[in-house]
C-alpha positions as a printed NumPy array, in Angstrom:
array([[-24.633, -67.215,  -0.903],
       [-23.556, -63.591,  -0.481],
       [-24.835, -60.586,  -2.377],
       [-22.965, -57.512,  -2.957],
       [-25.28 , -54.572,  -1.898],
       [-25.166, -51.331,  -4.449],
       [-24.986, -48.018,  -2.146],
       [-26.239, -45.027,  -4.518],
       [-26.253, -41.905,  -2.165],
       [-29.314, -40.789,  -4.742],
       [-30.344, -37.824,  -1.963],
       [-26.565, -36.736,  -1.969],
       [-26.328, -36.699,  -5.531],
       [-29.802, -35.303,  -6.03 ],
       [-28.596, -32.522,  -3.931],
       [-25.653, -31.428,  -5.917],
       [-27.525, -31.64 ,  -9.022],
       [-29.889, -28.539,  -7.492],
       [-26.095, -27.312,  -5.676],
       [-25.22 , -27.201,  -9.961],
       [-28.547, -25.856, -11.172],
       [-28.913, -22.831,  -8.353],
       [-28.557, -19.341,  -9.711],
       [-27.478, -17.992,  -6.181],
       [-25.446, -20.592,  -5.687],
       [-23.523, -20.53 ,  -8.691],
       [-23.242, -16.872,  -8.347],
       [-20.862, -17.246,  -4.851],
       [-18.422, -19.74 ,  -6.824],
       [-17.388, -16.633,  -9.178],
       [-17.16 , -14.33 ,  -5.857],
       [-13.646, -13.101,  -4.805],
       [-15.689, -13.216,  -1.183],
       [-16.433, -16.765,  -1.629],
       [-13.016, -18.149,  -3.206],
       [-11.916, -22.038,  -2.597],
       [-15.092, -22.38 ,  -1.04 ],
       [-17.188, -24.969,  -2.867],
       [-20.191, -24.619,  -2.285],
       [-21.138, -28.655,  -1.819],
       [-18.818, -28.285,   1.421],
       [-21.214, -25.777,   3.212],
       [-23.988, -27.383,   5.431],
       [-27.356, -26.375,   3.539],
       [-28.488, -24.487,   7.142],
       [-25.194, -22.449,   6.304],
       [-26.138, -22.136,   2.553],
       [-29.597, -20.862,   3.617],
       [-28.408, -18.802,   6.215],
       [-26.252, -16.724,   3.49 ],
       [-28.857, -16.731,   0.816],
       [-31.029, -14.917,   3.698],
       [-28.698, -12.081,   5.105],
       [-27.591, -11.074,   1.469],
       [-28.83 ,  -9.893,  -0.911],
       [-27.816,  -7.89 ,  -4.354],
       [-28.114,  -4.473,  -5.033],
       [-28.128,  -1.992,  -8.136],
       [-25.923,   1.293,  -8.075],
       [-27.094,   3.282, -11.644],
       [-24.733,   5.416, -12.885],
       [-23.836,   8.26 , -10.868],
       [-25.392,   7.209,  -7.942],
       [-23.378,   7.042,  -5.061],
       [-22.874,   4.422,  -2.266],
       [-22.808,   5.677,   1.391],
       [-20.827,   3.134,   3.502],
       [-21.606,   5.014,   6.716],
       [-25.309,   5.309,   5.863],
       [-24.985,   1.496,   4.452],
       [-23.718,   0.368,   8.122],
       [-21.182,  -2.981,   8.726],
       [-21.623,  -4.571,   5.337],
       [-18.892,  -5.397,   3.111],
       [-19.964,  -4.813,  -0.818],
       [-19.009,  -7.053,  -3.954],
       [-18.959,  -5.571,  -7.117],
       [-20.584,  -8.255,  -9.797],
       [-20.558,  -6.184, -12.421],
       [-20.394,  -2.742, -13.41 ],
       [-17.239,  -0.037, -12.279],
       [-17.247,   2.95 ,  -9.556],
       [-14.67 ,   5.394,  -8.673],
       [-13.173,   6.32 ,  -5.351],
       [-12.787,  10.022,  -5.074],
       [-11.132,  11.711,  -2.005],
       [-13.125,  15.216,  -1.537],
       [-10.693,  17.058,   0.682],
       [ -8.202,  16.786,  -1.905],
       [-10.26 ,  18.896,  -4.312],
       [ -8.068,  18.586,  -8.051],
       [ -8.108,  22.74 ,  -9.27 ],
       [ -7.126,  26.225,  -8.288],
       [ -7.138,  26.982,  -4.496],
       [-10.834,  28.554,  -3.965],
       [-11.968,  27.403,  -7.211],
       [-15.819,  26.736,  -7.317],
       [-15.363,  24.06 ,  -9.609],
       [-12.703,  21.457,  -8.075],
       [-13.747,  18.116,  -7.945],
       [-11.921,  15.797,  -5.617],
       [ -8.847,  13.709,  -6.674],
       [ -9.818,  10.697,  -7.921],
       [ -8.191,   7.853,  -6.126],
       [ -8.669,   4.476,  -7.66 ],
       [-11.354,   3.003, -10.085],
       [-12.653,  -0.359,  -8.747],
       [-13.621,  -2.918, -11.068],
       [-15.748,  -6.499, -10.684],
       [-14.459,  -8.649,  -8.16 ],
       [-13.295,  -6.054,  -5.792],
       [-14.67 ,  -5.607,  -2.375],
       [-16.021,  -2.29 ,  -1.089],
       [-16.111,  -1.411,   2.332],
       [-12.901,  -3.821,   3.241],
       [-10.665,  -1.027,   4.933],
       [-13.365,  -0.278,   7.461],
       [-14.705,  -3.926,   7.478],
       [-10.378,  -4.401,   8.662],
       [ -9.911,  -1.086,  10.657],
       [-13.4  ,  -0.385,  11.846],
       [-11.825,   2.129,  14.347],
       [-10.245,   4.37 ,  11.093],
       [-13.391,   6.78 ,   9.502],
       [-13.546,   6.694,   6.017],
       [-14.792,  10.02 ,   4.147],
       [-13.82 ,   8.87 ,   0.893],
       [-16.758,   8.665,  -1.465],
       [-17.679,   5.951,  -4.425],
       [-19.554,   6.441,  -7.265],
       [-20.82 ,   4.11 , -10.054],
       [-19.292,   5.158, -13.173],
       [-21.565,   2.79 , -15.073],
       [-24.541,   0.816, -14.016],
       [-23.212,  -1.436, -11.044],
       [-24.905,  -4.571,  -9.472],
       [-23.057,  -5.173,  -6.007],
       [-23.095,  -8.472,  -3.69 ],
       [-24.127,  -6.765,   0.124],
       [-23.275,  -9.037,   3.032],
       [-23.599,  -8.017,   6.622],
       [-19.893,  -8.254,   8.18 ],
       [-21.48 , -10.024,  11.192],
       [-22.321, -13.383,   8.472],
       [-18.584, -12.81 ,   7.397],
       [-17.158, -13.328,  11.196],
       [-19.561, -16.118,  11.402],
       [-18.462, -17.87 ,   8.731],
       [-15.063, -16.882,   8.967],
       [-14.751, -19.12 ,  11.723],
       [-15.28 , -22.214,   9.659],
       [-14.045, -21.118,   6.524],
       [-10.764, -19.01 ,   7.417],
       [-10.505, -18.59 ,   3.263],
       [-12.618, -15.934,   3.955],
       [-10.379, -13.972,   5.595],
       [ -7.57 , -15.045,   3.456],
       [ -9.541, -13.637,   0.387],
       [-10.146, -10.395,   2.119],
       [ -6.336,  -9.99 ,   2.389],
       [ -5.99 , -11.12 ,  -0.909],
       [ -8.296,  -8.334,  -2.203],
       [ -6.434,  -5.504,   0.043],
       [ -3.121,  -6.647,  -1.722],
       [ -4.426,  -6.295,  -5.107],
       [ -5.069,  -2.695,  -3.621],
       [ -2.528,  -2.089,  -2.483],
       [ -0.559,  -3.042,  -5.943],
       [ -3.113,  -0.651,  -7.686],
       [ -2.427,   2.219,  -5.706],
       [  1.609,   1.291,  -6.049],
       [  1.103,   1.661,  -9.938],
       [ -0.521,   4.782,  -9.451],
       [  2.027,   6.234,  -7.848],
       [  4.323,   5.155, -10.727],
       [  2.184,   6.875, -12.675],
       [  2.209,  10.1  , -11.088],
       [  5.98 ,   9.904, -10.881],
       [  6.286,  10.161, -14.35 ],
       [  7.255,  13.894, -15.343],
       [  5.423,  14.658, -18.586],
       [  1.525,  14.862, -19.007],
       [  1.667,  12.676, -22.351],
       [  3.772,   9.826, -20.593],
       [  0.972,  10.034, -17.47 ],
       [ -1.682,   9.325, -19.576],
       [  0.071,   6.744, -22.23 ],
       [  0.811,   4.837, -18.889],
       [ -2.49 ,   4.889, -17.628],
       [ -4.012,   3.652, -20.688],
       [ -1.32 ,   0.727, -20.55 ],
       [ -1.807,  -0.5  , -17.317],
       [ -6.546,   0.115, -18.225],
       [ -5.537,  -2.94 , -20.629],
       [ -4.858,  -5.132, -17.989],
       [ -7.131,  -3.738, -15.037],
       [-10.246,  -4.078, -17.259],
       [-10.014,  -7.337, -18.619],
       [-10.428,  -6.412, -22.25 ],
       [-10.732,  -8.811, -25.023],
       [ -8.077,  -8.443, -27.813],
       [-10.554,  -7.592, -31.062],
       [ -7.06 ,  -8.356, -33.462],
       [ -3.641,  -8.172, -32.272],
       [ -2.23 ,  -5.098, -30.394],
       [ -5.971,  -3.95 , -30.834],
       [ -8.112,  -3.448, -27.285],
       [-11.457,  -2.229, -26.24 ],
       [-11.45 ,  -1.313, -22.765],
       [-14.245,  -1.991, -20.374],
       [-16.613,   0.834, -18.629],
       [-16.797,   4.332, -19.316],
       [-13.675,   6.866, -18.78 ],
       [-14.416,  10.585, -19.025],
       [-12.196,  13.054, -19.566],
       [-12.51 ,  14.981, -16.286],
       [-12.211,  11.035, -14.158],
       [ -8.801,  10.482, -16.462],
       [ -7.744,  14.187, -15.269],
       [ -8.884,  14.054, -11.674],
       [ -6.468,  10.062, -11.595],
       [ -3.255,  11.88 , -12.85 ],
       [ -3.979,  15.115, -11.345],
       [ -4.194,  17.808, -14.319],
       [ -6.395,  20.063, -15.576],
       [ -9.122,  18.267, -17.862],
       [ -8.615,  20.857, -20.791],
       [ -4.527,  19.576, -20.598],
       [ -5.284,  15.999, -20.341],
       [ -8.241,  15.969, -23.271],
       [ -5.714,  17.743, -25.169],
       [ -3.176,  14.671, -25.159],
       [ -6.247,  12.118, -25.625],
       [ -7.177,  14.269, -28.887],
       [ -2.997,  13.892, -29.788],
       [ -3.448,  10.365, -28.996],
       [ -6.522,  10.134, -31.321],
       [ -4.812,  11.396, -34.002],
       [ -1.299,   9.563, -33.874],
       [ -4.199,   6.394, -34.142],
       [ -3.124,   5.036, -31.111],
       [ -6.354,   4.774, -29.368],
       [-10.303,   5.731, -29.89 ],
       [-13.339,   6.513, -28.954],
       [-15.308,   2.89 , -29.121],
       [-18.122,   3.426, -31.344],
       [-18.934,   6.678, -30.645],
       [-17.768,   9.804, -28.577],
       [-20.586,   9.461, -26.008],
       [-20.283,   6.065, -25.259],
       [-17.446,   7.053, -22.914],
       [-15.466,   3.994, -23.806],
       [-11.937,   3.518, -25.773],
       [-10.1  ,   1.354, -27.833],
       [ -6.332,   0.541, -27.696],
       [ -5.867,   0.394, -31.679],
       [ -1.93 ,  -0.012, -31.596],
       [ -0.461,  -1.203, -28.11 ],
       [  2.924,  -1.269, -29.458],
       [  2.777,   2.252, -30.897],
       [  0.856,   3.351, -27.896],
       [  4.428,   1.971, -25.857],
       [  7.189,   3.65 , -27.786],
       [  4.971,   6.901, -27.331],
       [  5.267,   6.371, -23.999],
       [  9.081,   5.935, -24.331],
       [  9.84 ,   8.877, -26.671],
       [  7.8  ,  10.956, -24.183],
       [  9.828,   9.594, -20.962],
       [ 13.397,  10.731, -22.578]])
C-alpha cells in the first residue's frame, strides 16, 4: 500500500513570511533602484550584503549634499524634495552681489542623485543640490550597484529609466522657457508641479502641491527677477486660481481652479 507524502517547504515559506514582515526589505520593493526585483529572488547572502553597504541618510532643509565630498555612491531620494542649482549661471545683473545660480531642475522621491557621474564618471559635476524640505535619501556605494548589476541587469535598466525621466523634465523646461510672457512661464510651471508632485485632488480641478516652492526657487526655474515673478503669483492669487496652502509660510500651494488656471495660460500665450 502506497502513501502519498505531503512536501511543505515550511523553512521556504517561513522565510518569506520575515521577506513580508522586514522594514528594509520592504523599503527596496518601492525603490526606483530596486524595480522588478523581488526581493524573494535575491540569495539572502545578497540581501545581507545590501542591507550592510547601505544605509539611509537625512538631508534637513537647506542643507546641501556634496557628491564629490560623498565619493562613488549613487543617492535615492525616499522622501522629501531638493533642487539642482547651476552656480556659474548666477540668475541677476552682471556683478550683482546678490545672484543666486539658475535653478535647474527640482528632484522629487524616486529620483536618483548622483546618476550622471555614476554614468559618465569621467564628466565633473559642479552643480550643487539642496534639500528644499527635510529629505531622507537611500546611499548605496556604486561598487554594490556593478556587483549586482551583473545578476540583476534591471538595475541598469532602471538607471536609464531614471535618466529618461530627466531628460523629459529638462525637455519641459525648456518649453517652458520658450514661452514669451512672464505670466504664461509661470501658469505653465504650475501646470506641469500638478503632475511632477504627485498631488492628491482635495475636490475636482482643486490641487495641493507637494514640498515647499519659494518665490526666489520659482524665479531662479524660469529665469526672472523674484520681485516680477511674485508679482504674477500675487495676480494669480487674486484671479483665485491658486494659494498659499494653509498659510503664507508654509511655502506650499494649492491649484484651486485647474481649468481657470489653463485658459489663463491661453489668454496669456495669444
Amino acid at each position: 500500500m502506497s502513501h502519498q507524502i505531503e512536501n511543505k517547504c515550511l523553512f521556504a515559506t517561513y522565510v518569506r513570511e520575515q521577506l513580508n514582515a522586514d522594514e528594509f526589505v520592504q523599503l527596496l520593493i518601492t525603490t526606483t533602484t530596486f524595480r522588478d526585483i523581488p526581493p524573494h529572488s535575491m540569495p539572502l547572502a545578497v540581501l545581507e550584503d545590501i542591507c550592510n553597504r547601505t544605509d539611509v541618510m537625512v538631508l534637513s532643509r537647506n542643507e546641501r549634499l556634496d557628491l564629490v565630498s560623498e565619493g562613488d555612491y549613487l543617492f535615492e531620494i525616499l522622501s522629501g524634495y531638493v533642487k539642482i542649482c547651476d552656480p556659474s549661471s548666477p540668475i541677476g545683473a552682471p556683478g550683482a552681489g546678490d545672484s543666486e545660480p539658475a535653478l535647474l531642475a527640482w528632484r522629487i522621491p524616486g529620483e536618483l542623485l548622483g546618476d550622471f557621474k555614476f554614468a559618465l564618471p569621467e564628466v565633473s559635476g559642479t552643480d550643487q543640490i539642496t534639500a528644499t524640505d527635510e529629505c531622507r535619501l537611500l546611499r548605496i556605494p556604486a561598487s554594490l550597484i556593478h556587483e549586482l548589476a551583473v545578476t540583476f541587469p534591471q538595475i541598469y535598466l532602471n538607471i536609464a529609466r531614471n535618466l529618461a525621466a530627466k531628460a523629459r523634465k529638462a525637455g519641459i523646461r525648456a518649453q517652458i522657457l520658450r514661452i514669451g510672457p512672464l505670466r504664461g512661464k509661470v501658469a505653465q510651471m504650475f501646470i506641469e508641479l500638478i503632475a511632477e508632485r504627485k498631488t492628491s485632488e482635495v475636490s475636482p480641478g482643486q490641487h495641493v502641491l507637494n514640498g515647499t516652492l519659494r518665490v526666489d526657487e520659482i524665479a531662479a526655474f524660469i529665469g526672472y527677477e523674484e520681485r516680477s515673478t511674485g508679482g504674477v503669483i500675487s495676480e494669480m492669487r487674486n484671479l483665485g486660481l491658486i494659494e498659499h496652502y494653509n498659510n503664507q509660510l508654509s511655502g506650499r500651494y494649492e491649484i484651486l481652479d485647474e481649468a481657470g488656471l489653463k485658459n489663463y495660460l491661453e489668454r496669456n500665450l495669444s
